[in-house]
N, CA, C and O of each residue as an XYZ file, in Angstrom:
700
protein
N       0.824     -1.194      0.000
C       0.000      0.000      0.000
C       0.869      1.258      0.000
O       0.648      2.171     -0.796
N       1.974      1.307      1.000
C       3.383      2.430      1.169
C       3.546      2.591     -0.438
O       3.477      3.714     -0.937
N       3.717      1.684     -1.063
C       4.792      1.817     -2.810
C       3.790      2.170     -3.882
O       3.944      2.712     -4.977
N       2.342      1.550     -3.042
C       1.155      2.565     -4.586
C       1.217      4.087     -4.387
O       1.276      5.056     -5.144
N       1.176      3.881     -2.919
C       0.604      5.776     -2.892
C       1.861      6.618     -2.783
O       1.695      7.837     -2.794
N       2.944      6.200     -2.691
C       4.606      6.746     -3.355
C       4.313      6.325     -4.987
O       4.465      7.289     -5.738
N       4.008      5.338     -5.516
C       4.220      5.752     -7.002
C       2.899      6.972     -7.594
O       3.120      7.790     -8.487
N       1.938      6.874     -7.069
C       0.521      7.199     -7.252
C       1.300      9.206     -6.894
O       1.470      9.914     -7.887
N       1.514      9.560     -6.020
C       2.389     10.802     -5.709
C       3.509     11.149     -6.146
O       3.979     12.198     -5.706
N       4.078     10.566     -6.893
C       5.081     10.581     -8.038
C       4.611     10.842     -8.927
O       5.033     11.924     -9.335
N       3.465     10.167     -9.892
C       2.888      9.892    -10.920
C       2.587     11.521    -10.932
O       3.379     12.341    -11.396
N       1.647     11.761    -10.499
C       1.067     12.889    -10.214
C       2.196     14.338    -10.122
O       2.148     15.266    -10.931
N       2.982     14.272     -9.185
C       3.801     14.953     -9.324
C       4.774     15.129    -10.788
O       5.214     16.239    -11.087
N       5.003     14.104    -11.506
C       5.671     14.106    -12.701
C       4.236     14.676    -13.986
O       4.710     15.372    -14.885
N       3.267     14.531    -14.059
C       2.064     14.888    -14.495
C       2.207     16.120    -14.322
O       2.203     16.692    -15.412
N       2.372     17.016    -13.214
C       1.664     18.491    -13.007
C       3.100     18.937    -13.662
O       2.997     19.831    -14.502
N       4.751     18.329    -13.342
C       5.259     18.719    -13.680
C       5.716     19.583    -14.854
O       6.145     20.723    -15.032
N       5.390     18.390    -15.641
C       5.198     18.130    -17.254
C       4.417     19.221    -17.476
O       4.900     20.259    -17.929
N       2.943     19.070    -17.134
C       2.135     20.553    -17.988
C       3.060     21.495    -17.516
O       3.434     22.268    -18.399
N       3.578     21.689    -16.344
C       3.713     23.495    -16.029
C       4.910     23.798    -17.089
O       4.940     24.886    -17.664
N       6.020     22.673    -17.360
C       7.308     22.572    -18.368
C       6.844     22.641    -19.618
O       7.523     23.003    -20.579
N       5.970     22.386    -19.649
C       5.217     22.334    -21.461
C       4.148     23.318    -21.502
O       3.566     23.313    -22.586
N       3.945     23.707    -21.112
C       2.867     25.007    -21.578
C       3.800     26.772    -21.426
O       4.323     27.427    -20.525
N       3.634     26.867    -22.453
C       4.142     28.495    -22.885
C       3.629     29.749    -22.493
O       2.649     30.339    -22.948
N       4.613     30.178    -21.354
C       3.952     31.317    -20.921
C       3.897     32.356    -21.545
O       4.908     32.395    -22.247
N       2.980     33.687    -21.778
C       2.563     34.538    -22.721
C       3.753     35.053    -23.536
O       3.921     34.963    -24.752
N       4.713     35.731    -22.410
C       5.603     36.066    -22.990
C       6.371     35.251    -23.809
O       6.763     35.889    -24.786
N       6.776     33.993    -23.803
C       7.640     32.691    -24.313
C       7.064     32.830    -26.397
O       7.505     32.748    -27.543
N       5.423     33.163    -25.330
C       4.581     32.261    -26.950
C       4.811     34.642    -27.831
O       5.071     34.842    -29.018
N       4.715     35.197    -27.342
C       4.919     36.396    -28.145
C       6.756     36.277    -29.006
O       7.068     36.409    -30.189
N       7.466     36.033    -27.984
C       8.327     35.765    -28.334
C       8.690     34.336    -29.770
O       9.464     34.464    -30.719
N       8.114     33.517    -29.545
C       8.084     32.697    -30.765
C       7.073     33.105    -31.824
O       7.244     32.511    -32.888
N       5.971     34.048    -31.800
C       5.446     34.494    -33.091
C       6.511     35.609    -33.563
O       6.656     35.700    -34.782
N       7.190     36.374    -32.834
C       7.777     37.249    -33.462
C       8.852     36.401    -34.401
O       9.214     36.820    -35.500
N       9.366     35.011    -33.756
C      10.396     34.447    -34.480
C       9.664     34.134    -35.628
O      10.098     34.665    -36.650
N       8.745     33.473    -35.746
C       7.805     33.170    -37.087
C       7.572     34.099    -37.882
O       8.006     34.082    -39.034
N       7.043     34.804    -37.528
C       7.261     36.093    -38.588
C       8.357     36.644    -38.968
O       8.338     37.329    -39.991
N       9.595     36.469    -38.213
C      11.072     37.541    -39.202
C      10.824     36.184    -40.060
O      10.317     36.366    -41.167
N      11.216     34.410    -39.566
C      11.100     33.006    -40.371
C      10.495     33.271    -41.580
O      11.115     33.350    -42.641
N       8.863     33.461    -41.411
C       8.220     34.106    -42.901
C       8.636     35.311    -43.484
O       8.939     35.299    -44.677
N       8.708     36.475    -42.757
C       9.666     36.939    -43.728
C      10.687     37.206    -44.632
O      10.869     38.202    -45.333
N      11.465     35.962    -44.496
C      12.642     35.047    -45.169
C      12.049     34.797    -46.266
O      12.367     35.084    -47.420
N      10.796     34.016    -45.679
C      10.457     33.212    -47.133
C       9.822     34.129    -48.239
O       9.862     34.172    -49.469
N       9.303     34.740    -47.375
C       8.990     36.092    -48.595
C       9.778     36.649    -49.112
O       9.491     37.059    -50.237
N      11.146     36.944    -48.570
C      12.192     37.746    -49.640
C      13.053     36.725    -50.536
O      13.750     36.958    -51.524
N      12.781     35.524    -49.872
C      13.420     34.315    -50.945
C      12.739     34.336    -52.163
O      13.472     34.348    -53.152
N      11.428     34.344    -52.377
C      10.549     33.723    -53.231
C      10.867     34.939    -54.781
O       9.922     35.727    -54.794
N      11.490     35.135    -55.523
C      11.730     36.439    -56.545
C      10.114     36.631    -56.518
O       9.281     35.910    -55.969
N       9.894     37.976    -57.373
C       8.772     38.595    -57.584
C       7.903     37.471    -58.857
O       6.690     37.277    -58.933
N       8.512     37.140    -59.347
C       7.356     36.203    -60.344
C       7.049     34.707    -60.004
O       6.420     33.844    -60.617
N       7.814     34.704    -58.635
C       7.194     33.526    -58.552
C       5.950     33.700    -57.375
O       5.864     32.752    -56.595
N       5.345     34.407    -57.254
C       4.233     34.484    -55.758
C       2.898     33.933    -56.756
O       1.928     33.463    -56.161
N       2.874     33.999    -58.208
C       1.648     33.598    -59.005
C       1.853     31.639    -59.273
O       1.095     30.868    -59.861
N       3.285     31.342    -58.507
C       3.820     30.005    -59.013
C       2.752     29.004    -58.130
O       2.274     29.245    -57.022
N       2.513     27.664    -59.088
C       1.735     26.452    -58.561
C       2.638     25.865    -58.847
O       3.278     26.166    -59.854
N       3.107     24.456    -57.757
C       3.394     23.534    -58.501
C       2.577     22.660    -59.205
O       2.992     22.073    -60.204
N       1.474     22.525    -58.781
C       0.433     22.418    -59.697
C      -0.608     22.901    -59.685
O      -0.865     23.433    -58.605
N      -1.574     22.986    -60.622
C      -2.842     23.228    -61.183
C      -3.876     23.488    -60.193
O      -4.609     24.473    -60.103
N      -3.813     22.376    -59.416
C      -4.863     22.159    -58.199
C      -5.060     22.908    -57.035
O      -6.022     23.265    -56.355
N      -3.590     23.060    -57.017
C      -3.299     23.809    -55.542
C      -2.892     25.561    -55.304
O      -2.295     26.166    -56.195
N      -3.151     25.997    -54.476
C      -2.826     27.074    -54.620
C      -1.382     27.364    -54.653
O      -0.547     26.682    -54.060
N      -1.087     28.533    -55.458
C      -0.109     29.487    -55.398
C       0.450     30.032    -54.387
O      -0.241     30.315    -53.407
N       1.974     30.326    -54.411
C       2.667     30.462    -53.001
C       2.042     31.859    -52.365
O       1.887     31.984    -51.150
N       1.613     33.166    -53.566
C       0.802     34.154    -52.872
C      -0.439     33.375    -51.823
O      -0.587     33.399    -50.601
N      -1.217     32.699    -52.929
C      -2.515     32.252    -51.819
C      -2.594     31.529    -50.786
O      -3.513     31.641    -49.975
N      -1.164     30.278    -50.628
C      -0.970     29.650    -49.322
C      -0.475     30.955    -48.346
O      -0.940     30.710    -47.232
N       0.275     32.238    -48.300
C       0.748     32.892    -47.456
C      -0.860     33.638    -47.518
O      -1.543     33.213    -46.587
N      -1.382     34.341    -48.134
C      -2.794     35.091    -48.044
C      -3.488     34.354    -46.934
O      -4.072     34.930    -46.016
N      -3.384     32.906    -47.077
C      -4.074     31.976    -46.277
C      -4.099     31.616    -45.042
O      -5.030     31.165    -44.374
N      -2.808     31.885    -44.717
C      -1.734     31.705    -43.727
C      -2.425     33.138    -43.091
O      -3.371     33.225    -42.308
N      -1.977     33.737    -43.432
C      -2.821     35.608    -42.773
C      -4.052     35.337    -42.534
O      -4.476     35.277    -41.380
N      -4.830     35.126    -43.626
C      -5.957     35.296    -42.717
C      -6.483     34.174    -41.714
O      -7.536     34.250    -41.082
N      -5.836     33.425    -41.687
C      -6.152     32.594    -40.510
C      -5.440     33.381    -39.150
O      -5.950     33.472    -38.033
N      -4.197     33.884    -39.559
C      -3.596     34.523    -38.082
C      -4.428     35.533    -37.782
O      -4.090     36.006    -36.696
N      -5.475     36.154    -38.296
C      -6.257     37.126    -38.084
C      -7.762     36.492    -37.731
O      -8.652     37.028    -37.071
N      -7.766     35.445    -38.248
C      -9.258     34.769    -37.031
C      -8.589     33.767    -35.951
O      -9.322     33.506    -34.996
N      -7.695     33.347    -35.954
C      -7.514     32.862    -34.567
C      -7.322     33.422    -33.855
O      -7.781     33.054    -32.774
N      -6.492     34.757    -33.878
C      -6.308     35.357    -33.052
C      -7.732     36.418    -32.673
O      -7.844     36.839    -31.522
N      -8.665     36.750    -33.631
C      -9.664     37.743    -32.820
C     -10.117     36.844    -32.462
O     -10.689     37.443    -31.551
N     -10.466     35.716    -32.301
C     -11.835     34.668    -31.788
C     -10.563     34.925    -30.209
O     -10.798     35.674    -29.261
N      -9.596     34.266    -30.341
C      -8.914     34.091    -29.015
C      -9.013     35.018    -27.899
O      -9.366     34.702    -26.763
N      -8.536     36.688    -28.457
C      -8.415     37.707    -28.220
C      -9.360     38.612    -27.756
O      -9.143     39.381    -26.819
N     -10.563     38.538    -28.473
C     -12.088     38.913    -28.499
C     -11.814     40.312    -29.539
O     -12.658     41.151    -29.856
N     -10.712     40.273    -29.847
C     -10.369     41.745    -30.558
C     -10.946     41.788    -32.259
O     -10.177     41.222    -33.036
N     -11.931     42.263    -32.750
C     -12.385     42.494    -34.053
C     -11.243     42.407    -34.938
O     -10.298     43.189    -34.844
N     -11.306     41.459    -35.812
C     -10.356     41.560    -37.322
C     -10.418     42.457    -38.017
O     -11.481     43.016    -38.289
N      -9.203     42.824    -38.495
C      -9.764     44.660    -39.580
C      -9.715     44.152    -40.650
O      -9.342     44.887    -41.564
N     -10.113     42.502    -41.036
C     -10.323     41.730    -42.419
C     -11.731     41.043    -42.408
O     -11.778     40.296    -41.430
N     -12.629     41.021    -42.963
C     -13.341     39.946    -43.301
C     -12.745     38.516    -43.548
O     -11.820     38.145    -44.270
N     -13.372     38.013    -42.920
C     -13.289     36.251    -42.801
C     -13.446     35.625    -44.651
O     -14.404     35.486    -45.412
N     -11.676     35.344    -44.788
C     -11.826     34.705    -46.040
C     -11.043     35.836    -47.254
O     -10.340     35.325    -48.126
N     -11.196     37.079    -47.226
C     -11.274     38.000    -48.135
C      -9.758     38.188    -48.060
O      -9.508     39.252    -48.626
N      -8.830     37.713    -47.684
C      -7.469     37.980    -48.475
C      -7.247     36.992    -49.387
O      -6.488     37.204    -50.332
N      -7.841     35.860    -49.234
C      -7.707     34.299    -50.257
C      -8.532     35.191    -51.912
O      -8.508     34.801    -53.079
N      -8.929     35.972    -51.536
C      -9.294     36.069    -52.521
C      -9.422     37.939    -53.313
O     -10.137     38.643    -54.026
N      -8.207     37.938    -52.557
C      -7.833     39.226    -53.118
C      -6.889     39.016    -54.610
O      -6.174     38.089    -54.988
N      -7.303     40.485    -55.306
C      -6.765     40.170    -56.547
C      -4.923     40.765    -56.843
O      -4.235     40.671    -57.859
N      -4.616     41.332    -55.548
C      -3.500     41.754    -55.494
C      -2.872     40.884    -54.690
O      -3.022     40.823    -53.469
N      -2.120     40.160    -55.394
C      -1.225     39.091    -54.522
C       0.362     39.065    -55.174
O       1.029     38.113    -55.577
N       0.712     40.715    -55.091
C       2.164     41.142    -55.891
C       2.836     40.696    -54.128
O       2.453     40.507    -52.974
N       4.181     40.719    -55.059
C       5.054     40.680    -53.609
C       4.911     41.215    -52.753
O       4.773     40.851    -51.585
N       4.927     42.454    -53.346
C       4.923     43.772    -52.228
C       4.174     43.894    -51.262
O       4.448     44.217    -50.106
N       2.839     43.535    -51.902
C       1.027     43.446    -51.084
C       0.944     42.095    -50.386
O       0.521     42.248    -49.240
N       1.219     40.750    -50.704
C       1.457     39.573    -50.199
C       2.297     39.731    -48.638
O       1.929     39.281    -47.553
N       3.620     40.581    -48.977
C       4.161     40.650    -47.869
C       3.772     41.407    -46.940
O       3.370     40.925    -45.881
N       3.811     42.568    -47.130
C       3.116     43.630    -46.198
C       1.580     42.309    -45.568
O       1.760     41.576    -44.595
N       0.765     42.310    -46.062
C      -0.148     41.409    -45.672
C      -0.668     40.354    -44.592
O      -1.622     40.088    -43.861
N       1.077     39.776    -45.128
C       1.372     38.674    -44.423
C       2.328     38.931    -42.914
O       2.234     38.084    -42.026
N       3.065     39.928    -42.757
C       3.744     40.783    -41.687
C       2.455     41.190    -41.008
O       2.352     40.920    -39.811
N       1.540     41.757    -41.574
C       0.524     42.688    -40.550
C      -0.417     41.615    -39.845
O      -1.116     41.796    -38.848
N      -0.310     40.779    -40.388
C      -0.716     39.471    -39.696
C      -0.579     39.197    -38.151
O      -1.195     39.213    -37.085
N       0.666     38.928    -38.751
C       1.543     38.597    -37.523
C       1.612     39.354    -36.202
O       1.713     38.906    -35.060
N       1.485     41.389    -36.904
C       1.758     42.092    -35.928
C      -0.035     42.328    -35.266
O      -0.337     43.167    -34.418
N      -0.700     41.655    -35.720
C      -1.819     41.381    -35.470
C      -2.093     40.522    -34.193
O      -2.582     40.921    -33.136
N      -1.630     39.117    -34.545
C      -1.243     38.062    -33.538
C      -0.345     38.642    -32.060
O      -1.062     38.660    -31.060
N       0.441     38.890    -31.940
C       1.584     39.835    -31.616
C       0.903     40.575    -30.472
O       1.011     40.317    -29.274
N       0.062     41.703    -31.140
C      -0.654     42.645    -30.530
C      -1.839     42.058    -29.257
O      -2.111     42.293    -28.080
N      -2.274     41.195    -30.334
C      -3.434     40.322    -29.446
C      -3.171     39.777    -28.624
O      -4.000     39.745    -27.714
N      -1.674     38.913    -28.422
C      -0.979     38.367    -27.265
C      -0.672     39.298    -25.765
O      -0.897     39.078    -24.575
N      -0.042     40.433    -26.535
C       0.488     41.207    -25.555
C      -0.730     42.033    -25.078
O      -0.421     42.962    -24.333
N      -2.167     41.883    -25.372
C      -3.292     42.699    -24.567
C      -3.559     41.215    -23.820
O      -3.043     40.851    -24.876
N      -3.770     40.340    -23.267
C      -4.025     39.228    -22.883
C      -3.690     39.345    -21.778
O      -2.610     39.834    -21.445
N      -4.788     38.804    -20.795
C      -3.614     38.491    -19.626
C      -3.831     37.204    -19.182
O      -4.720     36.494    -19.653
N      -2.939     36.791    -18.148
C      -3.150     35.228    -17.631
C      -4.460     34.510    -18.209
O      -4.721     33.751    -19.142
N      -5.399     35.379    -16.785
C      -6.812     34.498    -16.880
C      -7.486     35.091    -17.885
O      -8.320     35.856    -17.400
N      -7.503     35.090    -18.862
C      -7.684     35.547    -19.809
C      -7.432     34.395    -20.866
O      -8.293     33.845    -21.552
N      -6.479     34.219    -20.857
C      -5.734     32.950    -21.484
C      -6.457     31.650    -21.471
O      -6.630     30.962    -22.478
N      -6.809     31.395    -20.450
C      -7.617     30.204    -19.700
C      -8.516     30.454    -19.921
O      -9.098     29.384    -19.746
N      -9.394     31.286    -20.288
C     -10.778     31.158    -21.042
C     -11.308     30.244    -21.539
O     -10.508     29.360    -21.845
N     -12.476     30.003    -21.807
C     -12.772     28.480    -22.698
C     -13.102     29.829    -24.352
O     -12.955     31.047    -24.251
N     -13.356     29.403    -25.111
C     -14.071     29.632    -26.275
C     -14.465     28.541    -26.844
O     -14.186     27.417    -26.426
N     -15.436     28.893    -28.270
C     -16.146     27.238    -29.034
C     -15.139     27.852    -29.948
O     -14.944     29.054    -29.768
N     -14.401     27.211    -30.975
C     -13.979     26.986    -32.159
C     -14.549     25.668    -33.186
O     -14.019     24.558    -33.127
N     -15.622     25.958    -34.056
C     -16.082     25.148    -34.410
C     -17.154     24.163    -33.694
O     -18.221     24.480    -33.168
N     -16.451     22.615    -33.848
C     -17.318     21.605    -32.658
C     -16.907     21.537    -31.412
O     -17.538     20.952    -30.532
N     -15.249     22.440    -31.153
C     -14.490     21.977    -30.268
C     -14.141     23.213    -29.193
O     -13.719     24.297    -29.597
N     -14.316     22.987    -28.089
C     -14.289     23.916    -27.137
C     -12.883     23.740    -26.611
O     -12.301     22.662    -26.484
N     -12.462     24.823    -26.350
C     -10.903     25.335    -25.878
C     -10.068     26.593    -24.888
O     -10.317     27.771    -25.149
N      -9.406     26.364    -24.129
C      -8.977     27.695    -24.247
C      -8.511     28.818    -24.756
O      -8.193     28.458    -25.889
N      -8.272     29.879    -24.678
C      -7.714     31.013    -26.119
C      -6.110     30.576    -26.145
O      -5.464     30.698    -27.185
N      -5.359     29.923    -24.604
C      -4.336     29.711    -25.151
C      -3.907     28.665    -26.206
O      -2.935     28.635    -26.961
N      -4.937     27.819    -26.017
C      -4.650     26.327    -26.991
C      -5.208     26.942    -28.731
O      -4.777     26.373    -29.735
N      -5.943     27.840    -28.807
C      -6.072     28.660    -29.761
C      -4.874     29.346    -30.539
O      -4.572     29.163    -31.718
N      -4.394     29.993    -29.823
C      -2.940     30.662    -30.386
C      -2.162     29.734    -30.347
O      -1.102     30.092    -30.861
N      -2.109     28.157    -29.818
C      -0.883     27.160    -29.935
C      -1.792     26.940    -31.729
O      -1.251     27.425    -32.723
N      -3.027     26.242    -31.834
C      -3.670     26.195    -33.349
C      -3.099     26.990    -34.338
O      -2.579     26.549    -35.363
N      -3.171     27.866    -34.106
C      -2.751     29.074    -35.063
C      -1.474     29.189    -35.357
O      -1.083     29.544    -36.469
N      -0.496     28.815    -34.106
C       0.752     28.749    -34.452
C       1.487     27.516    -35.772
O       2.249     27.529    -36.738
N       0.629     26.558    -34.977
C       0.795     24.998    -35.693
C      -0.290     25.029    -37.301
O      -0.407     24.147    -38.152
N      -0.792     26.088    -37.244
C      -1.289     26.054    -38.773
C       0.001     26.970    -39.395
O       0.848     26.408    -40.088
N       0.080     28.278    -39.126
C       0.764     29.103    -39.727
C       2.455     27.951    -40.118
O       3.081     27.949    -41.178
N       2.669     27.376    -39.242
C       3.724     26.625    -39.436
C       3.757     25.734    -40.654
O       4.714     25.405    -41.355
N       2.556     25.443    -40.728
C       2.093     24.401    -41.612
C       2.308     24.526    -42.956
O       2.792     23.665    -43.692
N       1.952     25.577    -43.246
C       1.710     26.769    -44.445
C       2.798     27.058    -44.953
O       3.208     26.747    -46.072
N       3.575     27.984    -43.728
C       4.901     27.936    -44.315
C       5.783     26.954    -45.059
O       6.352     27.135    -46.135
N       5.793     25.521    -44.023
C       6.393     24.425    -44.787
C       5.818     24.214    -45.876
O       6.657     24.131    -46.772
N       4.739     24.080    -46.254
C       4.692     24.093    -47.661
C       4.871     24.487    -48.961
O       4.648     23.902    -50.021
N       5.353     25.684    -48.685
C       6.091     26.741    -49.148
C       7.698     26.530    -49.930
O       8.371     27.100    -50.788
N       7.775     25.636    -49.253
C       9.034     25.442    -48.899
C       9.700     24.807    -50.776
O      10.740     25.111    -51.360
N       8.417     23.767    -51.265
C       8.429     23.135    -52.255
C       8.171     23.844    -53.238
O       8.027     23.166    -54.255
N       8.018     25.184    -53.420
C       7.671     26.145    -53.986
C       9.122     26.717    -54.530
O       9.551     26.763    -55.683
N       9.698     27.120    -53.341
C      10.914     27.830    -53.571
C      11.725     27.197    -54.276
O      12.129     27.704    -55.323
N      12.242     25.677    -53.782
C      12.664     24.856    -54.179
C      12.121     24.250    -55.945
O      12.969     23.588    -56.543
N      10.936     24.474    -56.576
C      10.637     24.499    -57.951
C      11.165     25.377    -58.400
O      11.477     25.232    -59.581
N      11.424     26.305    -57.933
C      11.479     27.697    -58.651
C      13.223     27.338    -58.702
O      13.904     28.146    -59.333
N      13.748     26.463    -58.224
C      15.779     26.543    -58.481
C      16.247     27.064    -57.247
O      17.378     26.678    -56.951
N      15.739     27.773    -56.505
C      16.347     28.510    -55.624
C      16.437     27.667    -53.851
O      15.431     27.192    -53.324
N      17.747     27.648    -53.227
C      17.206     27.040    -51.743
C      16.927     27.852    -50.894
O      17.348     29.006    -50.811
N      15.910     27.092    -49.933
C      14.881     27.637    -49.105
C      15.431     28.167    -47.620
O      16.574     27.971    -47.207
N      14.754     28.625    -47.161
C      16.076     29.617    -46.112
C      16.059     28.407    -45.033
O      15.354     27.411    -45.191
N      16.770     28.571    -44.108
C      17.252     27.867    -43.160
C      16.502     27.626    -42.057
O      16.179     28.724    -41.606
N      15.998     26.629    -41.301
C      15.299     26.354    -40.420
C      15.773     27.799    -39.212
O      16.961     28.123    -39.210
N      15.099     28.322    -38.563
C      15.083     28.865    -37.913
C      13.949     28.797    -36.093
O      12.844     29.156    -35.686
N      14.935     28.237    -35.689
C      14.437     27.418    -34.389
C      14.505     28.773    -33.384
O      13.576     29.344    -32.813
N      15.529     28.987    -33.380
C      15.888     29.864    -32.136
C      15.944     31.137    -32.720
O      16.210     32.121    -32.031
């Protein structure tokens, strides 16, 4: 009975551990969108100007419309999270007709400083909020982890883009 309720208080103790070591405190997680965004901004100055209209194929979108895509998602995860109004309509950069470098990037930066902004008005309990996203109920912080792990997503795909085009793709950027 001594060695269950020593492993059983271990268990537990290594459990609470773990979340408090694995969950990103506000500042940690502002600090890694800012890294994502200079990261995407790499990929945006990698990509030359004629290739933002490039598919590798037919089907799929263009490296402008995966980054357009990429934005406007950082701009509804973050107001749903945030409670802060988007200064975009839901959807309407995917389908903007200006998707030059210039406008793509700017776009795709204001995004970010979007995300960014929304973090740093946040506070703790705030964070811990529940919200609905869809079918699935969450907190706003597990929201901005979503958003992070999409925007990530996006980018990597990107990646095969640059790489059609002849050119190599910038360098993982972790830290």
């Amino acid at each position: 009975m001594k060695k269950t309720s020593l492993l059983l208080s271990l268990l537990t103790l290594f459990v609470f551990s773990f979340k408090s070591a694995s969950a990103l405190d506000k500042e940690q997680m502002i600090k890694e969108w800012e890294r994502a965004k200079a990261y995407t901004k790499v990929y945006l100055e990698t990509m030359p100007d004629d290739g933002f209209d490039f598919k590798p194929s037919p089907d799929i979108r263009s490296f402008a419309d995966q980054m357009m895509h990429l934005a406007n998602a950082n701009y509804n995860f973050a107001a749903l999270a945030s409670g802060v109004k988007s200064p975009i309509e839901r959807g309407s950069l995917e389908k903007s007709t200006d998707k030059s470098k210039a406008t793509t990037t700017k776009t795709v930066l204001d995004s970010y400083d979007f995300v960014i902004n929304a973090l740093k008005g946040m506070t703790d309990a705030q964070m811990k909020e529940m919200v609905k996203m869809g079918n699935n109920e969450m907190n706003k912080e597990l929201v901005f982890a979503k958003a992070f792990e999409h925007q990530t997503h996006h980018r990597g795909q990107t990646t095969i883009y640059i790489r059609m085009k002849g050119i190599k793709p910038p360098n993982e950027m972790l830290f």
